[in-house]
N, C-alpha and C positions, 0 to 999 in steps of 0.2 A: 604683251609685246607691242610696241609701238613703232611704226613705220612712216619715214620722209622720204620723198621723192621726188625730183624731176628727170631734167630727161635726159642726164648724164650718169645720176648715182641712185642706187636707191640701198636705203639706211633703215638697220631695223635695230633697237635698244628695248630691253630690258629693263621693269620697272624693280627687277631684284640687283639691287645695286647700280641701276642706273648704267649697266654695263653695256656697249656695244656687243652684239649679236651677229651681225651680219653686215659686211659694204659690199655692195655687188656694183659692178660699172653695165652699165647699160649700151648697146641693147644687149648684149653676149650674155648678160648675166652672170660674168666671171665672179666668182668670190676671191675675195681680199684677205677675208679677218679668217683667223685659226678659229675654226668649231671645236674645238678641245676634244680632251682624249682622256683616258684614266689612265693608260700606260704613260704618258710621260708627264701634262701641263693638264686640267681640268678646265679650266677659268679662261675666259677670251680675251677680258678687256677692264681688270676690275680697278675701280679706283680707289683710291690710296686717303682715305683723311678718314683720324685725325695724325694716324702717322705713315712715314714712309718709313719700311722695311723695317728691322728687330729692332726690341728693348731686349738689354740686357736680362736674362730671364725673366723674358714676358711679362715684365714689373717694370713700373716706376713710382716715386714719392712725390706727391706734391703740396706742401702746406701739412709736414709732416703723417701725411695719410699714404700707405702703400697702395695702387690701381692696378691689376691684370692685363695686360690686354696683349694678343696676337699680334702677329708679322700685319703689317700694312693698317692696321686699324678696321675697326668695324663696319666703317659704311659699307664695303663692296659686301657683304652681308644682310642687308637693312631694303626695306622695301620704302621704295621712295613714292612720294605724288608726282601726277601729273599737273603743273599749273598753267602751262599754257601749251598751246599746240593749232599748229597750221600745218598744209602739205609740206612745207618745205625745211621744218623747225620744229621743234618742242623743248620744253623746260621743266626739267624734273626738280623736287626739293625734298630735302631731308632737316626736319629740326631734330633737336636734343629733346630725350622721353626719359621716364623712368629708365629704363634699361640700357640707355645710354650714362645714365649718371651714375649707375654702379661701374661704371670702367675707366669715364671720362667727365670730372663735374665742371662742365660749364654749360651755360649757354650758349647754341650755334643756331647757324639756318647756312647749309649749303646749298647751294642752285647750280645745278649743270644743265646748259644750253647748248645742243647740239642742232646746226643747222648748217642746208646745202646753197653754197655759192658756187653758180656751175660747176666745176669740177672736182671743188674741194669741201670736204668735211672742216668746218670748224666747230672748234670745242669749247666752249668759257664756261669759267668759275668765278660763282660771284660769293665771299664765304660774310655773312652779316655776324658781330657781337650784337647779338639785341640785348645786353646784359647793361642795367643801369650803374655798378660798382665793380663789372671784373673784368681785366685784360682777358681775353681768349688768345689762351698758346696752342700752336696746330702747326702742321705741314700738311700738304697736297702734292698729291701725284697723279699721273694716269699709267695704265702699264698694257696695253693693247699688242694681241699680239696678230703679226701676219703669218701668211698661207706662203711658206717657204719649201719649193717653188710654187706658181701661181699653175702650172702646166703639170701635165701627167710625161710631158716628154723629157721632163729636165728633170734635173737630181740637186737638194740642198748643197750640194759644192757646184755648181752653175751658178751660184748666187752669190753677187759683189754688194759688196755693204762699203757706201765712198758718204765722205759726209764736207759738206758745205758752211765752212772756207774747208778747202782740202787744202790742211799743212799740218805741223807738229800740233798736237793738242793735247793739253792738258790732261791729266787723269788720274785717277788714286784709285788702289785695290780695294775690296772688301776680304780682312783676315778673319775665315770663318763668316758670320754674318754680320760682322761689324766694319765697320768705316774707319778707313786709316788716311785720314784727307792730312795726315801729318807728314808724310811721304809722297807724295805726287812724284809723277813725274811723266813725260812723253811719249808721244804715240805718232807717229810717221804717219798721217795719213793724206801726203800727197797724192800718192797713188790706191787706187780702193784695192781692198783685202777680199777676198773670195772667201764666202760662208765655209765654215767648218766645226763641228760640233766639238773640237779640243778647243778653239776660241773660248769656251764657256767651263770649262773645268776650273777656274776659278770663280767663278759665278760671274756676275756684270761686269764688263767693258764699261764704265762712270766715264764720261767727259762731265768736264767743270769749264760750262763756257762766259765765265764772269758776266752771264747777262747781254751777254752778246748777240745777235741773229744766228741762228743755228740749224742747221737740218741735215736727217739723216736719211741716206738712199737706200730700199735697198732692190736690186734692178734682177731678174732672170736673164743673163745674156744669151739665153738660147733663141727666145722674145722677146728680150728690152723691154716686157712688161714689169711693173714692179710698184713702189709706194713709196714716196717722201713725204715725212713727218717735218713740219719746222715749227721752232720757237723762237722767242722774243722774252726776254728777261726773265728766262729759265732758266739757276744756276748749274744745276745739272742733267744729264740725258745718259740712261742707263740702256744699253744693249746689252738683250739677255736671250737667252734658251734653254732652254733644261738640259740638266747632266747631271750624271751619269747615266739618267733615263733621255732617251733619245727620241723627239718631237721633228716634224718636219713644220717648225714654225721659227719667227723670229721676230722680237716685242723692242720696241722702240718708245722709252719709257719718258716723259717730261717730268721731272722733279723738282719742286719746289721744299726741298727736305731729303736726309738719308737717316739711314741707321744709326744707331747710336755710337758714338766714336769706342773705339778698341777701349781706349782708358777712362769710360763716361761712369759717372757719380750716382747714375738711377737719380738722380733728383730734374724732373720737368725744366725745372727753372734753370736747369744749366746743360738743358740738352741741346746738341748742337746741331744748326740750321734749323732751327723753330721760328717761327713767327708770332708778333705778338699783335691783336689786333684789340686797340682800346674801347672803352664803352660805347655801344651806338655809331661805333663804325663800320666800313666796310672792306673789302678789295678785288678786286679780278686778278684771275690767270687764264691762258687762252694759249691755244696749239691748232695746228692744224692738218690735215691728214689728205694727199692729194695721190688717189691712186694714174696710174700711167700707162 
């Protein structure tokens, strides 16, 4: 376990997947992030590459070869390096090994950089093709979740979830665990909606916010203590909870990628919101997490 601090947050990550662990606000020591549970959500904060959310049964084809692979891809699974590291920052990395090439055959080198600028956690991903002849196709995600409520005095409906610009926002369902971004349609949220565990009987609340500056609140009004997540040309942000198993937490997901669409071909090459990154290049994503 690896630990950042100063003298507002102090942040502890996991080098098994690279996963946040712990955001505590200083001095109180309030914790932020969901410590998981086996009744409802196990997992804190796991990230999402090489895919976001299901293949079509847990398969895809690529270059006429069939691959396996689970919900959200393997790394949040994968024991990462530490490559660099100060009080205030650290930078973990995950390349492509053997046992990544029986699920996934490319070359990669992910890098997640998590470090504290006074009172906020920032996130980046830096994803390298070191491959001299092959595009690298992938999506990225993060899926973190928080401590809903943050208090022992309040109850998961005390909790408003408002997001910034507050007006109609875009959105599409997942039917079953696929993506139906063919259907969109609006979601009011001028005024913020009070946490409730039927919000998620369809699984995620998806905004699709075309790349736009984005962020999502979500506040205790019994203490106006709470956490906003913002993004920057991340097409979509998934609010999710567990259901029908019931968790007092609530994940505020950045997505750069979703599931496979309802009517998707299993073929890589035509799977939707993938990214293609060419030989010997690179790219960043970046979010950030500002507890309150």
């Amino acid at each position: 376990m690896i630990t950042i601090e100063n003298n507002r947050l102090s942040v502890s990550i996991n080098e098994l997947g690279a996963q946040l662990h712990s955001i505590k606000r200083l001095p109180d020591q309030t914790e932020y992030l969901w410590q998981g549970s086996p009744d409802s959500w196990e997992r804190q904060a796991p990230v999402l590459f090489p895919f976001v959310g299901k293949l079509k049964d847990d398969q895809y084809t690529y270059q006429g070869q069939t691959y396996h692979q689970g919900q959200h891809g393997f790394a949040r699974d994968m024991v990462f390096a530490v490559t660099k590291q100060s009080d205030h920052a650290v930078t973990f990395q995950l390349k492509d090994n053997e046992q990544t090439r029986q699920v996934y055959p490319f070359a990669f080198e992910l890098n997640i950089s998590y470090r504290l600028v006074d009172d906020q956690l920032l996130v980046n991903y830096l994803v390298v093709n070191p491959s001299q002849d092959q595009t690298l196709i992938y999506a990225l995600g993060a899926h973190p979740g928080f401590r809903t409520p943050l208090s022992d005095t309040s109850n998961f409906e005390d909790v408003e979830i408002s997001t910034e610009p507050a007006e109609e926002l875009d959105r599409f369902k997942l039917v079953g665990p696929y993506n139906d971004r063919q259907h969109p349609f609006k979601m009011d949220m001028h005024q913020p909606i009070m946490a409730n565990h039927d919000l998620f009987d369809e699984d995620a609340i998806i905004f699709e916010t075309h790349g736009e500056p984005f962020a999502v609140n979500l506040t205790d009004t019994k203490t106006q203590h709470g956490v906003k997540v913002s993004v920057i040309d991340t097409p979509y942000v998934g609010v999710w909870s567990a259901y029908p198993k019931l968790g007092n937490f609530i994940c505020i997901e950045p997505w750069w990628g979703v599931a496979d669409a309802v009517d998707a071909d299993g073929r890589l090459e035509d799977k939707d919101a993938m990214h293609r990154l060419i030989p010997q290049d690179s790219d960043t994503y970046s979010f950030s997490i500002k507890p309150f």
